[in-house]
Structure formats: C-alpha cells, structure tokens
N, C-alpha and C positions, 0 to 999 in steps of 0.2 A: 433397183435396190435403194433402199433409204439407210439413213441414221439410224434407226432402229436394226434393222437387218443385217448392215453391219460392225454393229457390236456384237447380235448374236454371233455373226461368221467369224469373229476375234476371238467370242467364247467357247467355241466348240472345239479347238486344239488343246485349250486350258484342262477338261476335264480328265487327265491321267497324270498318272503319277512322270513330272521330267526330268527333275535330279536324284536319281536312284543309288547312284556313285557320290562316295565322299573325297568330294576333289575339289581344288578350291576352295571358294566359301559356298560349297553346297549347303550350308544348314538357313544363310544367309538370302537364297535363292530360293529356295522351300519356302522362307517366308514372305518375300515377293510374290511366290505363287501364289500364295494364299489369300496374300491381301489383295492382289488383283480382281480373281477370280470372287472374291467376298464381296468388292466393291464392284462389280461388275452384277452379279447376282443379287447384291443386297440393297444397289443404289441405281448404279445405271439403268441398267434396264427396266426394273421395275419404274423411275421415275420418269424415262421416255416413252412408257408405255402409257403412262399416264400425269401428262404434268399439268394438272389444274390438283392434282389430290394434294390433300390437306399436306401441310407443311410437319415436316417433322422435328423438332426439336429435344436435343439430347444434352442433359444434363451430366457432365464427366468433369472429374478432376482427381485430386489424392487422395488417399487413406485419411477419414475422419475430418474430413473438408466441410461438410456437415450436407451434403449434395440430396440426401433423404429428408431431414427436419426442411431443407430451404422445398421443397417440393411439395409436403405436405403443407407448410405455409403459403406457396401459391395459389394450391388448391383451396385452402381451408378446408383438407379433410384426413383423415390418418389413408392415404392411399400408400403410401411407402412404410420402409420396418429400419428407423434410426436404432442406432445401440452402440454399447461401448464396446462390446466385443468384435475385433477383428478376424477376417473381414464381414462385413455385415449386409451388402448388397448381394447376397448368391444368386437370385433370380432377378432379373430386372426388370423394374414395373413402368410398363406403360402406360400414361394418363390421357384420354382421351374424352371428349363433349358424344354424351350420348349420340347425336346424329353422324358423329363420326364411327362408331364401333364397329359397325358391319365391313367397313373396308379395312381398318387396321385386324380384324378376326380373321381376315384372309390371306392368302399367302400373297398379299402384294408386296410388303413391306417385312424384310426379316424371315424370306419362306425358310428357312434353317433350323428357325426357333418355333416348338409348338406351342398353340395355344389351347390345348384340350383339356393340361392340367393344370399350369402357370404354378406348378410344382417342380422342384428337381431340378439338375443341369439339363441344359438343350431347351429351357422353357420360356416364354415370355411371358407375364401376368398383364392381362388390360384390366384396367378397371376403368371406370366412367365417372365424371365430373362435370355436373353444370356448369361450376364455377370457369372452367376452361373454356373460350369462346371456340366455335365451331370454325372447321377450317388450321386446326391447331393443337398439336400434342405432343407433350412433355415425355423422355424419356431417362428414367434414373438408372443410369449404365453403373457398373462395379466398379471397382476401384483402380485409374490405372498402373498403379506402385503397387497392387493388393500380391500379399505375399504367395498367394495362389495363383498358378502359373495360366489356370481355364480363365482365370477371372481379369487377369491381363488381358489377354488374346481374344477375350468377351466384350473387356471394355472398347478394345480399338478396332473390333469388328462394328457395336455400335455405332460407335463417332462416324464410323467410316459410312455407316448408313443415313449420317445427320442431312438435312437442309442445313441446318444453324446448327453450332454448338454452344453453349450456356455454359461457361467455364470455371468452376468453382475453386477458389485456392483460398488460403486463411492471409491473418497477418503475420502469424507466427512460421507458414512454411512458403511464401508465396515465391521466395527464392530458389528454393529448392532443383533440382538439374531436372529430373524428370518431366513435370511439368511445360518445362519450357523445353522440351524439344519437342512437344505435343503441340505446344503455340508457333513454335519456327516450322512446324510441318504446316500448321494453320497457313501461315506469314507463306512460304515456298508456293501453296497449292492456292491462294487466296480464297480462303475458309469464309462464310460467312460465319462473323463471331463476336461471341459479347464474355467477357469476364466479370465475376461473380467476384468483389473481395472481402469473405466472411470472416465472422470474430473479432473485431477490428475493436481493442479499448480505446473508449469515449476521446481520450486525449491523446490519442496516435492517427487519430481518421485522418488529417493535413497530412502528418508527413509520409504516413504508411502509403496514400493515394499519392501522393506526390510522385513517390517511390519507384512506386507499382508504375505509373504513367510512363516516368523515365525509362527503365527496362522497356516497358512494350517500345518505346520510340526509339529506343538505341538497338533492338531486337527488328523493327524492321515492322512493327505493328502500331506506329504511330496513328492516332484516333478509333483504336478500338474503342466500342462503348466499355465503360466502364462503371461498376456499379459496388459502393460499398456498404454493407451491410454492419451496422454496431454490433460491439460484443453485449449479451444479453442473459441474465442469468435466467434458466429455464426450472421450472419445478419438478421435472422428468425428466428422462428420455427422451418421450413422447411429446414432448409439450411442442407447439408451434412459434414461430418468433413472431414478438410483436406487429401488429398490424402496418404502424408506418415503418417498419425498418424494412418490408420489403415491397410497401407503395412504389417505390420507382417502379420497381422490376414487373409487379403487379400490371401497372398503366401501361409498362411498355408491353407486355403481350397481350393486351386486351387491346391496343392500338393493334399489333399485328395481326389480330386475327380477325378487326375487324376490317383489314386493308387490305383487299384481293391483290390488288394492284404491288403492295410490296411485296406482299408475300412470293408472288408470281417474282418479281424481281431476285428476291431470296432464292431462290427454287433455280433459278437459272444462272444466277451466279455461282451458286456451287456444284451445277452440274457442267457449266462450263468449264469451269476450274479443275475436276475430275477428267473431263473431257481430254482438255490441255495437260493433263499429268499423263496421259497414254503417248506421247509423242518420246518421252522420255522415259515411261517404267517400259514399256512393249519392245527395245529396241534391244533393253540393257537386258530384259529377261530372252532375249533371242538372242542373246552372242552368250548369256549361259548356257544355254540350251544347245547350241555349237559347239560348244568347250566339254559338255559331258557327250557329246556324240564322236568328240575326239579321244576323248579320253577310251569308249567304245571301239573305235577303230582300233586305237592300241593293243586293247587285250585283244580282240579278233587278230588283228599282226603277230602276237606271240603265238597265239595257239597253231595257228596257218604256216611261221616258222620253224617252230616246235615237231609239227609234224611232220614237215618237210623237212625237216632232219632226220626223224625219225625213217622216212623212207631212203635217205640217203645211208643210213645205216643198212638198212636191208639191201640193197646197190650192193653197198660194199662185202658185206656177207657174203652176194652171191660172186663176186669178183674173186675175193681174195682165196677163196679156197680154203677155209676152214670147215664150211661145210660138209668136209670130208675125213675130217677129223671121227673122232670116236667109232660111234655105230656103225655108220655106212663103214668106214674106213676097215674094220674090221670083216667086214662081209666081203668084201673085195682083196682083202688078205687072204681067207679062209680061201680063196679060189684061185689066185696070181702067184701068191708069194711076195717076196720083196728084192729076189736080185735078178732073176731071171728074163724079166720080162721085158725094158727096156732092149737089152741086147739080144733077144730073140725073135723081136717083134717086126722087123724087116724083111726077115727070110723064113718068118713061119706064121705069116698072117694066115694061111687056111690051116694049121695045128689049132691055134689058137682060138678060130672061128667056130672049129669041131668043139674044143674047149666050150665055148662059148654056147655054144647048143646043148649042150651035156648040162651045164652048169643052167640053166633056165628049164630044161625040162625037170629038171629036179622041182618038186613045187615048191620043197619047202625052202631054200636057198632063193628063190622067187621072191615068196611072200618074205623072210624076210629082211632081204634089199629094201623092199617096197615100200616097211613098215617103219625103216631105220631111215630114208629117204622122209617119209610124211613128218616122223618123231623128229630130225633134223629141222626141214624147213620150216615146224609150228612152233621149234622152237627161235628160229631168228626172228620171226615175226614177231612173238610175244616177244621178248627182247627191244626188237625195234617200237615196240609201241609202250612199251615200260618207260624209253630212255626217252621218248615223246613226251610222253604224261607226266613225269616228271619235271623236264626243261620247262613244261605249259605252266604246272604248277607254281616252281621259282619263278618264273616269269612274271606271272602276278602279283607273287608275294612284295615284288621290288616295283611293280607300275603303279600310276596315278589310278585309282578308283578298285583296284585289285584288293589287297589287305581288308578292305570294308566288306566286298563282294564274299571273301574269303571266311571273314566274321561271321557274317549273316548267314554264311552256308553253316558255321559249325566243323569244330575240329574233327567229328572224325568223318563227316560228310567229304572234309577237305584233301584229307590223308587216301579217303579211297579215291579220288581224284584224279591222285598224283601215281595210280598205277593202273596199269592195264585193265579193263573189264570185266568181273568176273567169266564172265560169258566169253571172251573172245577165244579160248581153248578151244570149245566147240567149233566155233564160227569160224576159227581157222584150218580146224580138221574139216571142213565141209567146203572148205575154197581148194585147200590144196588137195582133195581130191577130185573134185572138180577140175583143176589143173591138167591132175594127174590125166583124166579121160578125154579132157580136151588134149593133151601130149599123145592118145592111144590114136583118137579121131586125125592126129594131123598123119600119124604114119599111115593109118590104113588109106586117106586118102592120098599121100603122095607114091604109097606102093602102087596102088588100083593108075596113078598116071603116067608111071615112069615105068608101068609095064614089067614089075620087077616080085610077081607076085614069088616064084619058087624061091629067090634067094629071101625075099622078107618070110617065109614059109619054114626056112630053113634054121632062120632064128626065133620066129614067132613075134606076133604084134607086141604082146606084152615082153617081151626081152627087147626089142631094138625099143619103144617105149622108153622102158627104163635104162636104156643107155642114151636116149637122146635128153632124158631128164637128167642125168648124170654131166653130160653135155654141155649144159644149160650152167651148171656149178665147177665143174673142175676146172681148177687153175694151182698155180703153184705157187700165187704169191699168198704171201703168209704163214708158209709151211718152211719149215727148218731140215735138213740130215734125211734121215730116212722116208718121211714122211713124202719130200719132195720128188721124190723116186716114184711111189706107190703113187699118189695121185696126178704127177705127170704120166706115171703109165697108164692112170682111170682112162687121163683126158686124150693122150694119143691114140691108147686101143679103141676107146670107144667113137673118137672120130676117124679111123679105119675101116673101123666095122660100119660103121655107117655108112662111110662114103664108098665102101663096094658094094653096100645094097643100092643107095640111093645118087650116088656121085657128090664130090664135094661140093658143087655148086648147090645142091638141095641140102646138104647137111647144113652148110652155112643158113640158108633161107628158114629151116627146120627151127635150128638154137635159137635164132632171132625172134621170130614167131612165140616161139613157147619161154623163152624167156619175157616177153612183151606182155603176154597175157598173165605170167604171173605175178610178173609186177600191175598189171590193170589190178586182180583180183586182194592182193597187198595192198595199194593206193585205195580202193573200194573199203577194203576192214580198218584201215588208218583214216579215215574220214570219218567213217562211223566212231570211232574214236573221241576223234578232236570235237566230234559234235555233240558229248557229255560238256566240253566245255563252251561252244558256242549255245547250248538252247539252253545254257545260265545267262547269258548274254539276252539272248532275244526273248527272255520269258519276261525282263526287265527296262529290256530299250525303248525308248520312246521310238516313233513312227520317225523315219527318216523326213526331211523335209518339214518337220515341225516348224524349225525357226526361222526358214524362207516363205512358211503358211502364216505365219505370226505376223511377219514384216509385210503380206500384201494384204493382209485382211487390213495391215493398222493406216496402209495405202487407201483404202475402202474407206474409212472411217474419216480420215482428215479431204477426202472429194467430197464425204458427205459433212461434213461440217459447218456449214453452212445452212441444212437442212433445218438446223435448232430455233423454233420461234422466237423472235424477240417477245422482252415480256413484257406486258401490259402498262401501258403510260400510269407513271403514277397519280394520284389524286391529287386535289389542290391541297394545302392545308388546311383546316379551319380555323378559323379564329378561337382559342380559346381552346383546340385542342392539347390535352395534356399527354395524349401516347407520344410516347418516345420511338422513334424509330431504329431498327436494330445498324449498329456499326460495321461494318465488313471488312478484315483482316487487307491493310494495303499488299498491289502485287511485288511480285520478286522481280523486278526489271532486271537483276544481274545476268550476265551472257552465262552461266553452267546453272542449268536448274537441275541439279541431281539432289536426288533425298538427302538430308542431312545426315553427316554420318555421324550425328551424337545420337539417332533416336535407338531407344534401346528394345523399343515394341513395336508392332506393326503401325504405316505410317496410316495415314489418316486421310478424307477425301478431298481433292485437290478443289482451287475457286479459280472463277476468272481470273486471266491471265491479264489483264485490262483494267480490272478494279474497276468496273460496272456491278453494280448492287446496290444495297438500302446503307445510305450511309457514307455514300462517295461522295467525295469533293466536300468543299467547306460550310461547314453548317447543314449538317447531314442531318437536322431531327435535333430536337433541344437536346442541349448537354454533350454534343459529338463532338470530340475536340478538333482542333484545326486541322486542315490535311487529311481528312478522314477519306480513306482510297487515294493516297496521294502516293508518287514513286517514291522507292525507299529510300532513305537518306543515305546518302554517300559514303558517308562514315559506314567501318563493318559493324555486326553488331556485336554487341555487349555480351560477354557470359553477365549473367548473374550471379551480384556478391555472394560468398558464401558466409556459413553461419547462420543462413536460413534455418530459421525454426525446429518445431516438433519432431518427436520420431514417428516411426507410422503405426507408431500403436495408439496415437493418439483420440482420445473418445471423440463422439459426436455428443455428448451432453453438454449445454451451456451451463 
C-alpha cells in the first residue's frame, strides 16, 4: 500500500452520514466532516494523484475586497463579474492558460463542481487566458463573510482546495476578525500564502503596510509576502486597475509559473501541511464518532430496560393472581360457588371431580373459560407492552441525542411510539393460542406416559388443559376478602385434579413448562416491540467500529508518509530576474495544534509543519521580509485592533 491508497482507505469511512444525534457539538463535527472529506476529495487525493499538475491558486478574502476587478487586472481581461451589489461572486470563475484547460475541465480538481454550465450553484466557470503563464491558475472564490450561507462554505471549500492562497483584504477592513481567523488557520496549517492589500489611499501606503506587517508578525505569519495595491478611482465597475499598481503581483505569478521548481515546492508544501493536519483533525473526529456511538448505546439501554420491565410486569401479572379477576373469575363462580368449596374439598375430591366432568362436557361453559382465559392474558400483555413503550418513550425524551431523534420522527410519529403496536392484538391472540395448544400437546403427551389415559379420558384433554393453564395463573396474592377464597379454591382444586390424574411431581413439571413457554412467546412479542424503537436507531447509526477504522487507516497514512516526493531543487536565480517569489505562512511550533477556536467557517488546508516552501528562511525572493518560514515568535499572538473598517456591504467600485 502506498500514500495514495492510504488516504483513499481514510476516505471510505468518511462517506455516510456520523453525527446523526444532536449531542454535544454535533453541528460542530458535521462540519469537521465536511471539511475533511472536502479536502481530502477536493485536494488530497486528486493532488497525490497527480503532483506535477499545474498549480492552483485561489484568490479569497471579504465582502467587497475587490478579489474580481484585482483578477480581471491580472489577467487583462473581463474574466470575472465585479459589482456593487452583494454578494457578487455566486459562481466562481476559474482562469486558466489555454494549454492548461483540458485537465482543469475534468474532474481532477473540484470533482463536486460542474463544468457543463458554469451556471447556477454547484458550478465552476473556466475561462481561458494567455495572459496567464501555463502551469498556473487563478481562482476567484466568493466571499468569505458573504451573507449567504452556500457562499461561505463555497468559499472555504475553495481555499481548502488551494496550492497557494492570494489573500485579498482592503485598508479600510484588513482588521476585521473574520479574516484573520482564515490567516491563523493559514499560520496553524503552514499555508502557502501571499496577502493582497487593496484600496490603500496614496498617503496611508507606509503606515497602512506597516500595520498590516505587524499583525501578520504578532499573529504568527511573520514574512508573509506582502503586496499593496493604491486606492484608484475606476470609471466603472468594470474598469481594471492601473497597470503598475498591480506590476508587483503581475511579475510575481509570471515568475511562478515560469519556475517548475517552485511551484513543485508550493505544491508540496501545502500538501504536506494538509497532510500534517490529519494527525490531529482524524483523532478528534474519531472520539466524536465514539461519543455519538455512546450516546447510541444509551437509547438501546433504555429501550432493552424499558422492556425488560415491561416483561417483569407480565411476571408479576401471572404471580399475583389478578388474572382471575373479572371474566375468568366469573366462569368459575357460575360453577364452585364461593363458600363451599375450600371446606369440602378434602373429603369430596371425586364429588367434585364428577363436578368437574359435567362442567367441561358442557361445551359452552368450555368455550367460554377458554375465551375469558385468551381475553385475560392479551390483555396483560398489551398492558405490559404499553407500560414498555411508554417508559422507552420518556426515556428518550430526557437522554443525550433522544429529543432530536424524537423531533425528526415528528409528534405524532412520536405519540404512536410511546404505545403498543397497532397490530400487537392480533399478534397476541395468535401467541396465546398457540400457547393455549402447546398446554393441550403437553397433557396429551404426559397422559400417553404416565399411562393415565382413562382418568385424563374422564376429564377430557381440553378440561385438564384448561386447568393446567388456570394453574400457570392462580395465586392469591393480590386478591382481597372474597376473592381470596374463589381463586385459592381455582388454585387448590385445579392442582388436585391434576395431580390425581398426573401425580404432583408431573403437575409441578407441567405449570413450569407451560408457564416457560408463555413467557418465551410474551418475550418473542415484547422484542418485536422494542424493535419499532431500535430500527430508528440502526436506520441511522453509523457502522460500529467506525472510529477504531479511522484511527488505523490515519496509522496507514503517517507509515506512509514518508512516501511523498521531495520537490524539485530550486533554480538558481538570474541576474536581473524580476519574479518575485511567493512567501509561505511560518509554522505553528507551539505543542497544541488544534484548529483555532475563533474560526467561524470551515478551516482551511493545512502547510508543512517544518516551513519548507517558496519563501523560507531569509531573503526568500525580493521583497520577502525577514524570517520568512521562521518559528513563530514566542510572544502569543495579537487579536487585531478593532474599529477595522467598512461594513460588508461595501462595493467593489473604485
């Protein structure tokens, strides 16, 4: 396995949905997701699949920065759409050197965004520019403060797909917060990066650039290139700025494109730096990805509770002898009485037994015991799967990730929920009579062994049957006064009559038996149950073992790390050369490199961690201030003053 192979083995966990639950900073982690899997699809891989391809440079910064007009003056040609109305980038235009166009029209670079129409959202528009040296293309990304929320998350999917980013800020906003958490992501990932400082009036260029210099060096981007551009009154819109006001900037990408040698340098410094930012986004997004899978185990704990309540409920039902209450209880009145039979039952167990045959050959006293019996036990069981469904319900309402789950199902999705099945009536007439025949099947097979066919004959399969089911239920706890009479006479006669057909030692074997299997057939319909609320669970849970796959893939990646080319020696200078070479954002030496927790949008792609690039160390290319790639100054860094400039409705016309 290579470098290549494994980042795809990193990326193929990535593709589903892993924070489904709002717990935590789940919204916070969705966007981790996103930006991983962005810059992994939108940079990585495409740029290890191929790193000699032309270099991509993205032009980003704020609302009315002038990032369109400075573009079209690159180029000298109207390829971009400046304007005053906000926001004014909706599709971003990519500029490219004819020899270049066939590989950027394909999905190497940005396969997300189509080029069929370079209309509409989801588009990218290439146009073509001689003026652009080949080996080199400009991309003018949206805004990223743009009050449009696609156009944010557009702009820092761009960046995030940059070699270089071309930084554009004014003199009026260059303070601004947003901004600069875009450069400290730069600063943390070592970005390859050059700053644009547009609008700048004639008698502020000193101290404005002074300024701006300060900030980057007390921010931790000491010797970025730096590049200021005069304020200039334009006759349009449309108009392009002055030819030397953006000479510098001009020579420097005409130097870069015509320098393999850096560019490759470029190319590798911010894919190292990417590279080096998986060692820390990969770990933090696998202990999210544990934390929602706990959060999962939770609700599976309530529900699994929940109903294992529920069947302790039906336990208790068949214990306490209420089950003999009403219906049954009545059928068994209409034949015993209520005083008699306690005190007669000792010395006229064969009266009683005649009784007892009389009373089953009747059919209709038969049927219905049988039917007051079935109405009885479907209704404990709906019961017990009520007081289930509900417990599950509350349950969730009060856990971590529940309330959301809850939400998204919809209130009255939620309400049918929280009770029994429509369906489980039936389901439970068709277990308990199933019961029922498995109670008929145990007698006929314990009469056919105990050789006791004339006395089981003498009551009939279906009457001892239905006293060993009776069996199974009667008890006296629960029952008050009268009651306690009648159903400890159920439980006495019917374990009488029983054990002189069958002997006590089989009666006892008998009730256990048939009570066993109705509780299996209970346990069977309260599963089916709780799994209304488990397959909302697993229609949504990520694959167990996601974030132990994450953590060995990112194992795989850093054994392969090393696999990455060095890049290509640079060239000598020339005498007389006037390309400027591009600056590279110094690294983050500090021991926590976690994202910064000012940036308010997705972060951005990481640079060598080593500050190797165009631009390192002292006298990096005319004009590179000192320490350019040098470790970050010790001091922390600087917020920037406030009172920074414009608002963001501000135009792009000079």
């Amino acid at each position: 396995m290579d470098l290549l192979s494994a980042l795809e083995r990193l990326r193929r966990p990535l593709d589903r949905e892993l924070f489904p639950l709002a717990i935590g900073e789940a919204a916070a982690d969705r966007r981790a997701l996103r930006e991983l899997t962005g810059q992994l699809d939108d940079y990585l891989l495409p740029r290890l699949r191929a790193l000699d391809a032309p270099l991509l440079a993205v032009v980003g910064g704020s609302t009315g920065a002038g990032k369109s007009t400075l573009v079209n003056s690159l180029v000298g040609a109207d390829v971009a759409e400046p304007g005053v109305l906000r926001p004014t980038t909706l599709v971003p235009t990519l500029v490219v050197n004819p020899a270049d166009r066939a590989w950027f029209m394909g999905q190497n670079v940005l396969p997300g965004l189509s080029r069929a129409t370079g209309d509409g959202p989801g588009a990218l528009r290439v146009v073509t520019s001689p003026a652009l040296g080949a080996g080199l293309a400009l991309l003018d990304a949206p805004d990223i403060d743009s009050v449009v929320t696609a156009n944010r998350e557009l702009a820092a999917q761009l960046l995030a797909a940059a070699d270089l980013w071309l930084f554009v800020t004014t003199a009026a906003r260059y303070a601004d917060e947003v901004p600069w958490s875009f450069l400290r992501s730069a600063r943390e990932r070592s970005t390859a990066l050059a700053v644009v400082l547009d609008r700048v009036p004639p008698d502020a260029v000193d101290p404005v650039s002074r300024d701006l210099a300060r900030l980057l060096a007390e921010n931790g981007l000491d010797g970025t290139r730096l590049f200021t551009v005069p304020e200039a009154v334009l006759p349009s819109e449309k108009a392009r700025l002055p030819a030397e006001s953006v000479g510098p900037i001009v020579s420097w990408l005409a130097g870069l494109a015509e320098d393999a040698a850096e560019r490759s340098r470029v190319v590798r410094q911010t894919l190292s730096g990417a590279l080096d930012s998986l060692d820390t986004r990969v770990p933090a997004l696998a202990v999210a990805i544990s934390r929602q899978q706990g959060a999962f185990d939770g609700l599976r704990s309530i529900v699994s509770g929940a109903y294992a309540g529920g069947m302790a409920d039906f336990d208790e039902g068949m214990r306490d002898g209420s089950l003999l209450r009403g219906e049954v209880l009545a059928r068994w009145q209409d034949f015993i009485g209520t005083g008699d039979l306690m005190r007669s039952l000792e010395s006229r167990v064969g009266w009683l037994r005649d009784r007892i045959v009389g009373f089953f050959t009747g059919r209709v006293p038969e049927v219905q015991l049988k039917e007051a019996l079935e109405s009885g036990v479907e209704a404990l069981i709906r019961g017990a799967a009520d007081g289930a469904a509900e417990r599950a319900l509350e349950g969730w309402s009060a856990a971590p990730g529940g309330p959301g789950l809850l939400e998204r199902l919809g209130a009255v999705e939620s309400a049918r929920l929280g009770r029994a099945s429509p369906d489980l009536g039936k389901r439970a007439e068709a277990a308990v009579r199933g019961w029922q025949e498995y109670v008929l099947d145990l007698v006929r097979a314990e009469g056919a062994e105990k050789r006791t066919t004339a006395r089981l004959a003498s009551l009939g399969v279906n009457g001892v049957g239905l006293l060993l089911m009776l069996a199974v239920f009667a008890s006296t706890g629960g029952l008050t006064g009268i009651e306690v009479g009648i159903a400890g006479g159920t439980s006495v006669l019917s374990q009488k009559l029983l054990e002189a057909v069958f002997g006590d030692q089989a009666v006892r074997t008998l009730t256990v038996r048939a009570r066993e299997d109705l509780r299996e057939r209970v346990r069977g319909l309260l599963e089916a149950e709780s799994a209304r609320f488990t397959a909302l669970l697993e229609s949504i849970e990520p694959p167990r073992g996601t974030a132990a796959e994450l953590r060995a893939a990112l194992q795989t990646v850093r054994a392969h790390r090393a696999d990455l080319p060095p890049a290509t020696a640079p060239a000598s200078p020339r005498s007389g050369d006037t390309a400027e070479l591009p600056a590279v954002a110094a690294p983050d030496t500090t021991a926590d490199r976690r994202q910064s927790d000012t940036i308010e949008f997705p972060p951005l792609p990481a640079g060598d961690a080593r500050g190797a690039g165009p631009g390192a160390g002292p006298g990096a290319g005319p004009g590179a201030g000192p320490g350019a790639g040098a470790a970050e100054p010790s001091t922390p860094p600087a917020s920037p003053p406030s009172g920074g400039g414009g608002g963001a409705g501000e135009g792009e016309g000079r």
